[in-house]
C-alpha positions in Angstrom: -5.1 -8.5 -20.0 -7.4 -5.3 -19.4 -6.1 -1.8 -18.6 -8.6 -0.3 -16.4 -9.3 4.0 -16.7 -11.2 5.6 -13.8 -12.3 9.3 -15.5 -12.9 12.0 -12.7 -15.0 9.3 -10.8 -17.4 11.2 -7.9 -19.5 9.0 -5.8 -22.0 10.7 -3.2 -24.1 9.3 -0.3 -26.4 11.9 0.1 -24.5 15.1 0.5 -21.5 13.0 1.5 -18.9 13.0 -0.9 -17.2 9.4 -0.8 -15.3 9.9 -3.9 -15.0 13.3 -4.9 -13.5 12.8 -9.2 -10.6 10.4 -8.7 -8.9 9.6 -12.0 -5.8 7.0 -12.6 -5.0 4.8 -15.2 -4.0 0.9 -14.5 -1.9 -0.4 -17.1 -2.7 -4.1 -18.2 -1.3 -7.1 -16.2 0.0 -3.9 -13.7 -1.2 -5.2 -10.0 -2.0 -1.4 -7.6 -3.2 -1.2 -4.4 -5.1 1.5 -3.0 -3.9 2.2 0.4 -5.4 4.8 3.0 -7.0 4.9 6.4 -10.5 4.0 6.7 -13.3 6.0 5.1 -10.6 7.4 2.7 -12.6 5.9 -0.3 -10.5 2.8 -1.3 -12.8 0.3 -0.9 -16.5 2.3 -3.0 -13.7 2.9 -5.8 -13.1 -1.6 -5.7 -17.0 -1.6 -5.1 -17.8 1.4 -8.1 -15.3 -0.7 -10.3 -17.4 -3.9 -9.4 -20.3 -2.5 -9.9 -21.7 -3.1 -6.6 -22.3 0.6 -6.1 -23.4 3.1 -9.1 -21.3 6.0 -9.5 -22.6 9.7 -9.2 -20.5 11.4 -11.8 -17.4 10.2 -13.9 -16.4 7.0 -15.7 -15.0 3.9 -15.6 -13.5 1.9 -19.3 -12.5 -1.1 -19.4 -9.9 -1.1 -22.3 -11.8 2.3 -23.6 -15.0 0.8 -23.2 -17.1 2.4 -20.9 -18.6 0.3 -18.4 -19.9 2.4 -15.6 -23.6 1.3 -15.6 -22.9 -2.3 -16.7 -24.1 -4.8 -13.6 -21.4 -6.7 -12.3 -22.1 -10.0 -13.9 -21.2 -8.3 -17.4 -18.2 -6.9 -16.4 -16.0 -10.0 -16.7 -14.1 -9.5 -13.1 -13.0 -12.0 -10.3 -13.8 -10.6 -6.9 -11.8 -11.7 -3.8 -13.6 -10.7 -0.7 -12.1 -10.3 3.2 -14.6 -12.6 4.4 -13.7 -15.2 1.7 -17.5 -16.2 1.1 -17.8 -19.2 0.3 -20.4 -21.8 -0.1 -20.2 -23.9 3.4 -22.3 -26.8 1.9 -19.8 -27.1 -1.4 -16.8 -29.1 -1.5 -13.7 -27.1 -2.5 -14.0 -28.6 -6.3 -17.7 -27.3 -6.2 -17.0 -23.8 -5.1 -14.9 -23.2 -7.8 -17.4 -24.6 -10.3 -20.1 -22.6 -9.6 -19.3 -19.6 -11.7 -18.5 -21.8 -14.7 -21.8 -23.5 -14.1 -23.3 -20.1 -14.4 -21.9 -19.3 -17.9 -23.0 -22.5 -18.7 -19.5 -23.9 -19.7 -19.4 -27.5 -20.6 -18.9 -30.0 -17.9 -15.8 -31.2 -19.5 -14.2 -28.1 -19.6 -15.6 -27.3 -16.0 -13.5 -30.2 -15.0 -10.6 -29.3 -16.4 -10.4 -26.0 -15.3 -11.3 -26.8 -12.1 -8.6 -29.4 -12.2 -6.2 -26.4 -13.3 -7.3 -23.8 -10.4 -6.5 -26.3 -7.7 -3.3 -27.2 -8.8 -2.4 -23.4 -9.3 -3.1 -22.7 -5.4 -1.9 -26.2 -4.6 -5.0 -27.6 -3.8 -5.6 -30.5 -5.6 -6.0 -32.8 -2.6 -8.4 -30.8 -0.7 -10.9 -31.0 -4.0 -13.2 -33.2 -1.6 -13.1 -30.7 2.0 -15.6 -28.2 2.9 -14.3 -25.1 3.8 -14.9 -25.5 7.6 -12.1 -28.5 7.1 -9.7 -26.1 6.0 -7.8 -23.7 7.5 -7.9 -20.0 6.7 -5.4 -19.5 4.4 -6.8 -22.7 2.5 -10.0 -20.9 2.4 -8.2 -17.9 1.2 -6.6 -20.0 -1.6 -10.3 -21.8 -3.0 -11.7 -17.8 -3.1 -8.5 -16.8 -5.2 -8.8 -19.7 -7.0 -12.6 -19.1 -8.0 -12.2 -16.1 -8.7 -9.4 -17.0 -11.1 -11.1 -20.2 -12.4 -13.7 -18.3 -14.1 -10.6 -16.6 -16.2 -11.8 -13.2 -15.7 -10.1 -9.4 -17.6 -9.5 -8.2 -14.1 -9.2 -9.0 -10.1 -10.3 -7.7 -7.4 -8.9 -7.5 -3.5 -10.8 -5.9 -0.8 -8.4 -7.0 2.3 -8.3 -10.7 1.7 -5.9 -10.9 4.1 -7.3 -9.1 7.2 -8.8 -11.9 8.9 -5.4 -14.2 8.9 -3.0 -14.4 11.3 0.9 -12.4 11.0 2.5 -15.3 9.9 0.1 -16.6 7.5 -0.7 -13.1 5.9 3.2 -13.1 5.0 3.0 -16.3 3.4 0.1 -15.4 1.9 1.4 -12.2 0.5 3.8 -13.7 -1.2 1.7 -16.4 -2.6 -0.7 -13.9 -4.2 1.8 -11.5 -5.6 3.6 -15.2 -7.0 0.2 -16.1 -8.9 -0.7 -12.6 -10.3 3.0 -12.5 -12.0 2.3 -16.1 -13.5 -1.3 -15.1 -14.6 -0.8 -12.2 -16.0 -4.1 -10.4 -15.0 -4.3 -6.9 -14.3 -4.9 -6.6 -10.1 -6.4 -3.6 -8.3 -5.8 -4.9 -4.3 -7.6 -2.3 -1.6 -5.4 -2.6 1.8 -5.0 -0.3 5.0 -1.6 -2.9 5.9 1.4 -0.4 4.0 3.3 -3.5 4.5 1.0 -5.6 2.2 1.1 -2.5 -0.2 4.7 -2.0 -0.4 5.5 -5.5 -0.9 2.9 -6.4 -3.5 2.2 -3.6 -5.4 3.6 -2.6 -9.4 2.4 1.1 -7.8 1.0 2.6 -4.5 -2.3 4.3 -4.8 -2.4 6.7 -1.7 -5.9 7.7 -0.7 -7.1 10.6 1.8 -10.7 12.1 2.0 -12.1 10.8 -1.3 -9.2 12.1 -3.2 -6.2 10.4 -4.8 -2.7 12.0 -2.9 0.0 10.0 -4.7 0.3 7.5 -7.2 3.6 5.7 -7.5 5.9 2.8 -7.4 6.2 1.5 -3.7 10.0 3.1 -3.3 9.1 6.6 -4.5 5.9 6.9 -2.3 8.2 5.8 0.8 11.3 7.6 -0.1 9.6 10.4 -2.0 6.2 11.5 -0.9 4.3 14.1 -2.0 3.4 15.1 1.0 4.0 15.8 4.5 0.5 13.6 5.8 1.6 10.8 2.9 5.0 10.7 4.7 3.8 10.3 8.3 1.2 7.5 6.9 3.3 5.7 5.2 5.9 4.3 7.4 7.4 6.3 10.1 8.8 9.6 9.4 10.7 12.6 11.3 10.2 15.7 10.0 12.9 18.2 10.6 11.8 22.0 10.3 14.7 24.1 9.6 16.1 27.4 8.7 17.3 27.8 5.5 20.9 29.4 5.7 21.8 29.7 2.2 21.3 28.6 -1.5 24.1 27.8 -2.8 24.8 28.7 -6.9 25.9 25.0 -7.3 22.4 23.8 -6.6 20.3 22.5 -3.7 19.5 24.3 -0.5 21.7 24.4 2.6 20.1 24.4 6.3 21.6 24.3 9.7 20.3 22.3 12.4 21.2 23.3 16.1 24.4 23.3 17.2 25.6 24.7 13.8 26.2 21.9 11.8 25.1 22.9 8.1 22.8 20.6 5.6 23.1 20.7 2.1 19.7 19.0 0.7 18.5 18.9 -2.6 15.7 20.9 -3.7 15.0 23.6 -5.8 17.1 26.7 -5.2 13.6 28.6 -5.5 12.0 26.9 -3.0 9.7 29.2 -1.4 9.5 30.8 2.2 12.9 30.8 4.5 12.4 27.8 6.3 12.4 23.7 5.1 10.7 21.0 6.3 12.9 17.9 5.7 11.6 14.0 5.9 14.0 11.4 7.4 13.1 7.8 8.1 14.3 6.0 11.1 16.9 3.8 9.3 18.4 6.4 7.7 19.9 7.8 10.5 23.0 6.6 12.6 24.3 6.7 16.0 27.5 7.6 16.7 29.8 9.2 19.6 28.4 12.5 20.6 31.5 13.9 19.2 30.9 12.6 15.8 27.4 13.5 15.2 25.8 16.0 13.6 23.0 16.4 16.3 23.2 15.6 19.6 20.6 13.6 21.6 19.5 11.9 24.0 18.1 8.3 24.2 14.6 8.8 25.9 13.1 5.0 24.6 15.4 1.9 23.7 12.9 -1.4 22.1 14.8 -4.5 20.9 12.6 -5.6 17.9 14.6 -8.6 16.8 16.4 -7.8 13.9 17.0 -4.4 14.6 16.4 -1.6 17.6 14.1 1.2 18.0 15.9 4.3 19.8 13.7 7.5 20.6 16.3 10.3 21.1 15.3 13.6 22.8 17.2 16.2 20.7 16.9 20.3 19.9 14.7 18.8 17.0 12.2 17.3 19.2 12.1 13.6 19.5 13.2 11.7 16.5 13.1 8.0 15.7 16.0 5.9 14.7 16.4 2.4 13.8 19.8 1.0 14.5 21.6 -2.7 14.3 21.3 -5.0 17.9 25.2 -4.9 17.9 25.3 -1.4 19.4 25.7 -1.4 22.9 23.4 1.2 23.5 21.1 2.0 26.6 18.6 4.7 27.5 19.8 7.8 29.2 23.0 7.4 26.8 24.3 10.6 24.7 24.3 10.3 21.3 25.1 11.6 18.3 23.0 11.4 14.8 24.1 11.7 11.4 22.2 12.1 8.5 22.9 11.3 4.8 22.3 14.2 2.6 21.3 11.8 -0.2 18.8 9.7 1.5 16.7 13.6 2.9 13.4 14.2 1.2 12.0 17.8 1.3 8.3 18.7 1.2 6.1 21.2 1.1 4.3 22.3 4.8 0.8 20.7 4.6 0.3 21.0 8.4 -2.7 21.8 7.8 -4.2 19.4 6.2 -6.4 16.5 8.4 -4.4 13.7 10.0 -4.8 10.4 8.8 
C-alpha cells in the first residue's frame, strides 16, 4: 500500500488557474473521493496524479518520493476511466493481459493472474467475450480488473460509473467499495454523484474553484460542513438566519425564530456579529400539529418519493424542505408545525458571498 502527498499543487492553463496549490495527504489503503461541480479541478488533480498532465508548481510523493515529472508508465498506478476503454478486438482474458505483457511478465504468471482478476470481479466465464458481448457493468468489471491485474501502489477513478444506468451504478458502487476493502490498495475516486461519494468514500474531498473546501469523513462533511456553499452542495440544506437573543454562561448560543419560540444551538459563545446562520437538513425536521411546533408553516409542495415524502412548507423562515415518513396523512395547503432538534443544528459562518456551485 502507498500513501499519496499532494504539496501546494498549482496547475495553470495559460493564465487559467485550474488548481491553484491544493495540498492533502491520502493515507495508505484509505479510498477518497474528490467531489465538486464541474470545472472545480477534481478531475487535472486524478490527471496531475497520473501524470497525464504536468503540473505548474507544487508536488506530488508517492510514499515521500517525489514523482511529479515521472511519466505515467513509471508511476506504478491502475487507471479506471468513465469510458472504460477497452480494446474491442481483445477477448476479456486478453484485455487484462496486456499490461502484464508490457512489463514483460512471464506467460505463466500472466495466466495465473489473469486467472485471479477474473475470478475477483466474477468473471471467469466471460474470459472468451469481447466487450461488445457484455453488458456495461461487465465492461466496467474487465477495466477494474485490468487495472488491478497489473497489481499496481495506487487506483485511480475518474467517474467509472457515469455512463451506467441507476440501478446498475448502485450495484456497482457496492461492488467497487467491496473489492478496494479486500485489496487493500489505496483509492483516489473523482465523482460529481455526492451519493457515490458518501457511500464509498474513507473521506470526502470537497472541491470549489481550484481549491480544496473540506476534507473529511462522509458524516462530518454532511452533518458538519465548513461552509455555507459546502452545505447547499452536499445534500439539501435549509439555512435558517436568525437573531441571536442571548448567550447563555452555560454554553452555546440561544436564538429565536418567529413566533418566539427560543433555540439553544451550540456554538461558540464568541461567535461573532448578532445574527446566526443555522444549517438543517430535511430529515431532521418533524411535522407536527400546528400547536406543537416550534414554527408554523404551510405545506406549499407534497412529492411521495417511495420510502419517504418531500414537503415544501411556506413559513416566516422562507420555504424549508422537510423529509417526513409516508404514514402521515398529510396534504398540501395543510398547517403545520416544525420542530427541530437542537442536537442535530449545525452553525456556519455567512459565505454568501462566495460563487454558487
Amino acid at each position: 500500500m502507498t500513501e499519496v502527498s499532494l504539496r501546494a499543487l498549482k496547475k495553470y492553463y495559460g493564465k487559467t488557474a485550474a488548481l491553484k496549490g491544493i495540498s492533502l495527504d491520502v493515507n495508505h489503503g484509505e479510498f477518497i473521493s474528490l467531489l465538486g461541480p464541474s470545472g472545480c479541478g477534481k478531475s487535472t488533480t486524478l490527471k496531475c496524479i497520473a501524470g497525464f498532465e504536468e503540473i505548474t508548481q507544487g508536488g506530488i510523493f508517492f510514499d515521500n518520493q517525489d514523482i511529479s515529472h515521472k511519466l505515467p508508465e513509471n508511476r506504478d498506478i491502475g487507471m479506471v476511466f468513465q469510458s472504460y476503454a477497452l480494446f474491442p478486438h481483445m477477448t476479456v482474458a486478453q484485455n487484462l493481459a496486456f499490461g502484464l505483457e508490457m512489463r514483460r511478465v512471464s506467460k505463466s504468471e500472466i495466466k495465473e493472474r489473469v486467472m485471479r482478476a477474473m475470478d475477483m470481479v466474477q468473471l471467469t466465464p466471460y474470459a472468451d467475450r469481447y466487450p461488445k458481448a457484455l453488458s456495461g457493468g461487465q465492461q466496467q468489471r474487465v477495466a477494474l480488473a485490468r487495472a488491478l491485474v497489473i497489481e499496481p501502489a495506487i487506483l485511480l477513478l475518474d467517474e467509472p460509473l457515469a455512463n451506467l444506468d441507476a440501478k446498475l451504478r448502485d450495484e456497482m458502487r457496492g461492488f467497487i467499495r467491496d473489492l478496494q476493502k479486500r485489496v487493500g490498495i489505496t483509492t483516489i475516486y473523482v465523482t460529481h454523484d455526492q451519493d457515490e461519494a458518501m457511500t464509498m468514500s474513507d473521506r470526502v474531498v470537497v472541491m470549489f474553484d481550484g481549491e480544496i473546501a473540506q476534507a473529511a469523513a462522509p458524516e462530518d462533511v454532511y452533518n458538519a460542513p465548513a461552509s455555507e456553499r459546502i452545505a447547499r452542495f452536499v445534500g439539501n440544506a435549509n439555512i435558517l438566519d436568525l437573531a441571536i437573543s442571548a448567550r447563555p454562561e452555560g454554553g452555546g448560543i440561544e436564538t429565536r425564530l418567529p413566533g418566539g419560540t427560543t433555540l439553544h444551538v451550540t456554538a461558540s459563545a464568541d461567535w461573532a456579529g448578532e445574527r446566526l446562520r443555522i444549517m438543517a437538513r430535511p430529515e431532521q425536521i418533524m411535522l407536527t400539529a400546528p400547536e406543537h411546533g416550534q414554527l408554523g408553516g404551510r405545506i406549499a409542495k407534497r412529492y411521495f418519493s417511495g420510502g419517504h415524502v418531500e414537503y415544501s412548507i411556506d413559513t416566516d423562515c422562507d420555504e424549508i424542505a422537510v423529509v417526513g415518513p409516508t404514514t402521515q396523512n398529510l396534504k398540501e395547503g395543510d398547517t403545520v408545525g416544525l420542530c427541530f432538534d437542537p442536537a442535530r443544528l449545525w452553525p456556519m459562518p455567512d459565505d454568501r458571498d462566495g460563487a454558487a456551485p
